[in-house]
C-alpha positions as CSV (number, residue, x, y, z in Angstrom):
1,X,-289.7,0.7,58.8
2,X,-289.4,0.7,62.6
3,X,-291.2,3.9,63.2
4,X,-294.3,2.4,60.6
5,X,-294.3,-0.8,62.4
6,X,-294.7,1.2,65.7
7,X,-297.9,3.4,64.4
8,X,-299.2,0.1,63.3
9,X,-299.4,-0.8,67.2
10,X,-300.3,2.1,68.5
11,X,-303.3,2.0,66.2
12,X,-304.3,-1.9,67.1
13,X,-303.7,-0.9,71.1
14,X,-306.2,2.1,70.1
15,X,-308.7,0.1,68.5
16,X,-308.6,-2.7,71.4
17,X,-308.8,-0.3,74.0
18,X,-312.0,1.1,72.0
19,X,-313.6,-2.3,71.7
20,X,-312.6,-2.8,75.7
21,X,-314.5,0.0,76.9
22,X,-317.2,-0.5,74.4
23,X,-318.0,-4.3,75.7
24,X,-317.6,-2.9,79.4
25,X,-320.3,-0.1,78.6
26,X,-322.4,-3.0,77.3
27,X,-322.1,-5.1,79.9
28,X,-322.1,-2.9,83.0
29,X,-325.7,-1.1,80.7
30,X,-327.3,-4.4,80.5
31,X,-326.5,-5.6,83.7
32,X,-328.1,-2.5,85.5
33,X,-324.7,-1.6,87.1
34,X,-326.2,2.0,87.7
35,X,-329.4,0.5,90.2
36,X,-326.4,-1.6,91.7
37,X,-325.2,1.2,93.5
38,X,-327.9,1.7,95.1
39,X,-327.9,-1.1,96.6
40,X,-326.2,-0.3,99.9
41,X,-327.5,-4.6,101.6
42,X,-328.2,-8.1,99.5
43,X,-329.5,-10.5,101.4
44,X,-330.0,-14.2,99.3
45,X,-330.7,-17.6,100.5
46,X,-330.2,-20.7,98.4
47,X,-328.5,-24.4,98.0
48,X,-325.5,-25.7,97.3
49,X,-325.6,-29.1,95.8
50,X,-322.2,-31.4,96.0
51,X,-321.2,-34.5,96.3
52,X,-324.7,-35.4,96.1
53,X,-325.9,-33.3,99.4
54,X,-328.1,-30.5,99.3
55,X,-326.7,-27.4,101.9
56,X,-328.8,-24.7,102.6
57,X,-326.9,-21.9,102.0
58,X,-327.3,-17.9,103.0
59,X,-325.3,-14.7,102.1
60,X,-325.7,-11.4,103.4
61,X,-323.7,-8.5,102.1
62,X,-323.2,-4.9,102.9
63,X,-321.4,-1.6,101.7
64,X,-318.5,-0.9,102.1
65,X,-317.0,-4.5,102.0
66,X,-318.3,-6.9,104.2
67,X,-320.1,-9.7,103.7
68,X,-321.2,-13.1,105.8
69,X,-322.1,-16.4,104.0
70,X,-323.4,-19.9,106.3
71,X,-323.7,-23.8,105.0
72,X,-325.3,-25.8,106.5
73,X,-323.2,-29.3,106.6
74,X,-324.7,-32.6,108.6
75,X,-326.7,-30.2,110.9
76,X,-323.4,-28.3,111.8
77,X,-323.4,-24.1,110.4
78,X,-320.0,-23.2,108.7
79,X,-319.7,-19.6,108.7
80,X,-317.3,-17.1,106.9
81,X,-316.8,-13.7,107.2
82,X,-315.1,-10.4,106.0
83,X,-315.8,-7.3,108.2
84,X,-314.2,-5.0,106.0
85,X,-310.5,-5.5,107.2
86,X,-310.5,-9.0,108.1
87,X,-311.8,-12.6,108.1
88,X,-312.8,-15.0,110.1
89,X,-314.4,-18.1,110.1
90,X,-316.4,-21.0,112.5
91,X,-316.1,-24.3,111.2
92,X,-318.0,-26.6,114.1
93,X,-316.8,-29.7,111.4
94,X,-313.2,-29.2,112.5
95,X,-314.3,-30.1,115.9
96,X,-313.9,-25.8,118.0
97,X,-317.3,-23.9,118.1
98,X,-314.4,-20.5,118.0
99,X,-313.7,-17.9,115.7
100,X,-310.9,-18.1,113.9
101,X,-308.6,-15.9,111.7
102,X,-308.3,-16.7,108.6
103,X,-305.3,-15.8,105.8
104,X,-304.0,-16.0,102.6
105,X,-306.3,-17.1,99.1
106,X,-309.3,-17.8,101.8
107,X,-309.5,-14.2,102.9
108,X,-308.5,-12.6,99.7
109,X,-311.3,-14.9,98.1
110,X,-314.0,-13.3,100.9
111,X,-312.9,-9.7,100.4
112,X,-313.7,-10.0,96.7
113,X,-317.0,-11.3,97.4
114,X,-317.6,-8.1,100.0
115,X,-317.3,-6.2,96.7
116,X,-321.0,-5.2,95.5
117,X,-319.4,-3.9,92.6
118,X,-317.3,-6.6,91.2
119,X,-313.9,-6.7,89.7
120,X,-314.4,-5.5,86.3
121,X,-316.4,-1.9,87.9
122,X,-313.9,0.9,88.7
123,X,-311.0,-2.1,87.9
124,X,-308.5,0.4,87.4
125,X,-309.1,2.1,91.0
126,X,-308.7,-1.6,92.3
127,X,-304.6,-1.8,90.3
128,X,-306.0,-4.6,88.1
129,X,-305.9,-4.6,84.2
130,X,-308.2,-5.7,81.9
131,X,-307.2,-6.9,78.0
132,X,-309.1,-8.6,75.0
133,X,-308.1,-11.9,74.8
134,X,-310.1,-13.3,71.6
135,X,-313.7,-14.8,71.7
136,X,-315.4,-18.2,72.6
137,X,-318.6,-20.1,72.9
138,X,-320.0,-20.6,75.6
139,X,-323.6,-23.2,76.1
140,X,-324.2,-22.0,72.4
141,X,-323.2,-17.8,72.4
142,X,-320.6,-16.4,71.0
143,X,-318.7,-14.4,74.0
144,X,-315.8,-12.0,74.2
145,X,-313.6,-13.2,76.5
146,X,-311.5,-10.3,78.7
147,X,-308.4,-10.9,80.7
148,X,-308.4,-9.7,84.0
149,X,-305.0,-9.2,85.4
150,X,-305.1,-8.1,89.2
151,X,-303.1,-6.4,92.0
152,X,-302.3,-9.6,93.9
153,X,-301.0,-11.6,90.7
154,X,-304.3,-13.8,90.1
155,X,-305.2,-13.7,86.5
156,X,-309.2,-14.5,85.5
157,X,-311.0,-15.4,82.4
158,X,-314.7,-13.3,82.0
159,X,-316.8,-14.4,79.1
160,X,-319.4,-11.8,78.4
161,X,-321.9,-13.0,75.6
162,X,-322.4,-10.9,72.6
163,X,-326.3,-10.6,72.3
164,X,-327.2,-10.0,76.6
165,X,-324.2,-8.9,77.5
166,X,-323.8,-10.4,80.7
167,X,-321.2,-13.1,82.3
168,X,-322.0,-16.5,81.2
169,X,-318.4,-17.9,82.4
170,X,-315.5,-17.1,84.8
171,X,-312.2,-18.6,84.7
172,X,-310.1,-18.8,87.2
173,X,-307.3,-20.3,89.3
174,X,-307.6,-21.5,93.3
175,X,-305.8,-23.7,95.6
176,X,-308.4,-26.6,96.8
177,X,-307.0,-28.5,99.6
178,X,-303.2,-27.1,98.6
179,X,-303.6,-28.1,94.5
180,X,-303.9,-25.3,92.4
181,X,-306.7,-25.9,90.4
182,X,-308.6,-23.8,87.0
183,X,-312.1,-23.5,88.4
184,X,-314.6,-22.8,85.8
185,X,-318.1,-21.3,86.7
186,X,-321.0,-21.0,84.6
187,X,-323.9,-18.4,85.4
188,X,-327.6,-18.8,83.9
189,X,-331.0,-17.7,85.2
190,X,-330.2,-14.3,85.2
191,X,-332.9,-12.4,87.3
192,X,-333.8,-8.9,88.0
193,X,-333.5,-7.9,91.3
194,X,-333.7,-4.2,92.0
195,X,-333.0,-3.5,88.9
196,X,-329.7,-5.4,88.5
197,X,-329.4,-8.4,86.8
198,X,-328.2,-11.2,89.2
199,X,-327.4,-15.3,88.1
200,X,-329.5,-17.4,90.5
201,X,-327.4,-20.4,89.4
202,X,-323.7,-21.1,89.2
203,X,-322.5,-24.1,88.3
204,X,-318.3,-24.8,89.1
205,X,-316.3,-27.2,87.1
206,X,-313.5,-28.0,87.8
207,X,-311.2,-30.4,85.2
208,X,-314.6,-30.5,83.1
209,X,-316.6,-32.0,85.8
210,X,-319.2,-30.2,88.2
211,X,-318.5,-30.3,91.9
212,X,-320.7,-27.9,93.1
213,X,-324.0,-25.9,92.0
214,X,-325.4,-22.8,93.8
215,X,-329.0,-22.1,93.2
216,X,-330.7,-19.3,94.5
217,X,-334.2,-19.0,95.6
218,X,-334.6,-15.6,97.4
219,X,-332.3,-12.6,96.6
220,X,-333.6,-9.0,98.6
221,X,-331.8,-5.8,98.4
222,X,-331.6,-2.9,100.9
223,X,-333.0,-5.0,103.6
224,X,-331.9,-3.9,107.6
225,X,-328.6,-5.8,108.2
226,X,-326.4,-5.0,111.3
227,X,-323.0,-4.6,111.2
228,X,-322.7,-6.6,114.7
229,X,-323.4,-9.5,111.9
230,X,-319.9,-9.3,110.4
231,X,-318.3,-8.9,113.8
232,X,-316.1,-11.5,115.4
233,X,-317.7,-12.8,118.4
234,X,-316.2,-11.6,121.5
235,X,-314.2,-13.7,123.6
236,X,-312.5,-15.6,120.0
């Protein structure tokens, strides 16, 4: 009895692994995750809408792992970078023009987005793990929903929608203002931009209600960017 009940569950974790790889292929197909790498720079300009304010917003990326994002907030330029090994920010709000280090779930959050590739490509080179964890609907499509499990603890939620293929939600947990909070993004307006498929607006939820919208409005790939733009100015 034992020994059926174990080939019973060697055959479901067979058949899920099947069905894992199978809505990967899909996705990372659909998505154009082959003309992603080659896409060495992303350069994108946009707003960020919340609490009723409109932020002009930029973000320029570059292989391997850095990236440099600016907000505009009551005429003062918030700027946060990852050079590849570390991250800094200047906040002018918090009253010092100077560079400054910055740790923990801020730095691991900016080293994520230095990754062109995103979490779910190569996720097993990364130590995270991916498993099914059933379906939902999302805005109207049906979605499989996969659990992503990685190195540094944090769990997230990606819904991938059965028909497209792509992300149409991300789940996740972060720690806004020292609460742990579930933030929930939402992803529509997918564009192509070199051939890769790219959402020009996120929407973040967070207990059900919006507090912030990104919308794009230019997105350019392999343009000139320097690395002297992701390094920390001297003298900080």
């Amino acid at each position: 009895m034992a020994f059926t009940v174990l080939m019973a569950m060697a055959v479901l974790m067979s058949a899920q692994a099947q069905d894992l790889d199978k809505i990967l292929d899909q996705h990372f197909k659909a998505a154009g995750q082959k003309n992603l790498q080659k896409i060495n720079t992303i350069k994108a300009t946009g707003t960020i809408e919340s609490m009723g304010m409109e932020l002009p917003f930029s973000m320029q990326a570059k292989r391997p792992g850095m990236v440099r994002t600016e907000v505009e907030v009551q005429g003062a330029k918030i700027v946060n970078v990852y050079d590849g090994e570390n991250a800094w920010t200047i906040n002018p709000l918090t009253g010092s023009s100077m560079a400054v280090d910055l740790t923990g779930t801020e730095a691991e959050g900016l080293k994520e987005q230095s990754d062109l590739d995103g979490p779910l490509w190569n996720y097993k080179e990364k130590g995270s793990e991916i498993s099914l964890d059933g379906t939902a609907n999302v805005n109207g499509m049906e979605c499989d929903v996969l659990k992503l499990q990685k190195k540094n603890g944090q769990t997230d939620y990606y819904f991938i929608d059965r028909e497209e293929h792509l992300i149409r939600k991300l789940r996740t947990s972060r720690t806004m203002n020292g609460t742990p909070m579930e933030i929930e993004a939402y992803m529509t307006d997918y564009r192509d931009v070199d051939g890769y498929k790219m959402p020009f607006n996120t929407e973040q939820r967070a207990g059900g209600q919006t507090f912030m919208t990104l919308e794009m409005d230019k997105v350019e790939a392999n343009v000139d960017l320097d690395d002297s733009l992701f390094s920390k100015p001297s003298g900080n």
